[in-house]
C-alpha angles and dihedrals in degrees: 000000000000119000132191103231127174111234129029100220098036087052089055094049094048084050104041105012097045099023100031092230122174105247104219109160139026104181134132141278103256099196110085130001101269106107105235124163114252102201130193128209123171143142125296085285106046082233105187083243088063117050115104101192123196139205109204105220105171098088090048081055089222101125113173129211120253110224142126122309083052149108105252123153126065098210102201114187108226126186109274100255098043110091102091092057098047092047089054092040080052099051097043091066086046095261106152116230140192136180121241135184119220125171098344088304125104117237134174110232120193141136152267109245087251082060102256109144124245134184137198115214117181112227117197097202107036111138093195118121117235121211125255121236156032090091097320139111141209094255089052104032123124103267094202140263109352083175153249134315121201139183137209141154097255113023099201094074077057097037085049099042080055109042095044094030112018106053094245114191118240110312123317129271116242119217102171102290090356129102124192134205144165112219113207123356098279110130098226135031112023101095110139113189118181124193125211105234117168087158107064115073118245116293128231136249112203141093105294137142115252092018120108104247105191141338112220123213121196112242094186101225137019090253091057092050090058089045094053096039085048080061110047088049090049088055086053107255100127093160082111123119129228118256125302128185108219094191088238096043139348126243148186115201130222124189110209138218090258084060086243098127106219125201132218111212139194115185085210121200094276090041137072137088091296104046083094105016127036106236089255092060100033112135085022097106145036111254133192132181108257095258093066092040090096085054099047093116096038090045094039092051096055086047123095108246121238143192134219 
């Protein structure tokens, strides 16, 4: 998932500091020519289902609305178990929590420091691997991705999209105005919630600090991808973009019928976290994709700098 934050170092403490995230990559933005920090934070492995990404606004001064018709919640898996130490690890570093109750489950919502919500479900039987430190343990680590919650203002265009063209799972859960799907057959990591809200204003897509960007969703090869992005066309949603290599991955991008723009990603041979970085030095240095390279000392030095 790739959110639009506010401030680049504020952004790394909230992620490693206060969660305890892994920091695996410090790279740039590719789309436009304004330098802004693209940052990775994942699990102890660095698994695809993991990664939350970030793009640091503040400094660009563009800052978006958050609403309905819009991407909203960051749903983290946490070991079951865990949610009493992270509410009071939360609270220690002035991170205000509240209990909530989805789908007969307890969760901690709270937010990012640019306002973006974020909550913690414990998940029993989740195999991912969460990162030790900062403060935070192995029983306690961040497994990965639960998954996304959006809102908009009628959730059957969303429910549809998902269930003809998006590989729903069985029919959705229903939890008051939320709705809750798994998209594919992973295991972890592909919950998709949307909540009914007529009362928020439209939010808004673009860049912006403290809105949601993309979700991205794992397609497994470059053919299926093809094949995936050949389906959702044929149903008639031609909002999709045209190919983009990534460097780690390469990605086509939808946007849905809930306004949340999904991607549909491939970590092809030449990609993934160690194409630049071995796995023991990922997040160390500062990468960029071969086009920018000539530009390193003119980008690097627009950029805020940040520790950690």
């Amino acid at each position: 998932m790739t959110l639009s934050v506010a401030g680049a170092q504020e952004d790394v403490d909230f992620h490693t500091k206060i969660l305890g995230m892994r920091f695996i990559k410090r790279t740039v933005l590719f789309d436009g020519s304004l330098p802004i920090y693209h940052l990775y934070y994942s699990n102890a492995d660095g698994d695809p289902s993991s990664v939350v990404t970030t793009f640091p606004w503040a400094q660009a001064g563009q800052f978006g609305t958050r609403g309905t018709n819009q991407a909203r919640e960051v749903l983290l898996s946490v070991p079951e178990g865990s949610l009493d130490f992270w509410a009071q690890r939360l609270r220690a570093h002035d991170v205000e929590v509240t209990d909530v109750e989805r789908f007969d489950q307890r969760r901690l919502a709270f937010a990012h420091p640019s306002g973006i919500e974020y909550q913690f479900v414990a998940n029993a039987a989740d195999p991912r691997r969460g990162y030790e430190g900062n403060g935070v343990s192995a029983e306690h680590a961040i497994h990965g991705i639960h998954g996304v919650g959006v809102h908009m203002t009628t959730p059957d265009r969303m429910v549809e999209f998902a269930d003809t063209s998006f590989f729903a799972q069985g029919a959705p859960a229903e939890d008051g105005d939320v709705f809750g799907l798994r998209i594919g057959d992973a295991k972890v990591g592909n919950h998709l919630e949307i909540t009914v809200n007529r009362h928020d204003d439209q939010g808004t897509w673009r860049y912006g600090a403290g809105t949601y960007h993309h979700f991205a969703w794992n397609v497994s090869d470059l053919a299926n991808q093809d094949a995936v992005k050949f389906d959702i066309e044929g149903a008639g949603y031609t909002d999709i973009s045209e190919l983009k290599d990534r460097k780690y991955f390469k990605s086509v991008y939808v946007r849905t019928p809930s306004g949340a723009l999904f991607e549909l990603a491939v970590t092809h041979d030449e990609g993934g976290w160690t194409c630049d970085e071995s796995p023991q030095e990922l997040g160390t240095r500062f990468q960029l994709p071969e086009q920018f390279e000539h530009r390193r000392e003119e980008i690097f030095a627009k950029l805020e700098p940040i520790e950690g």
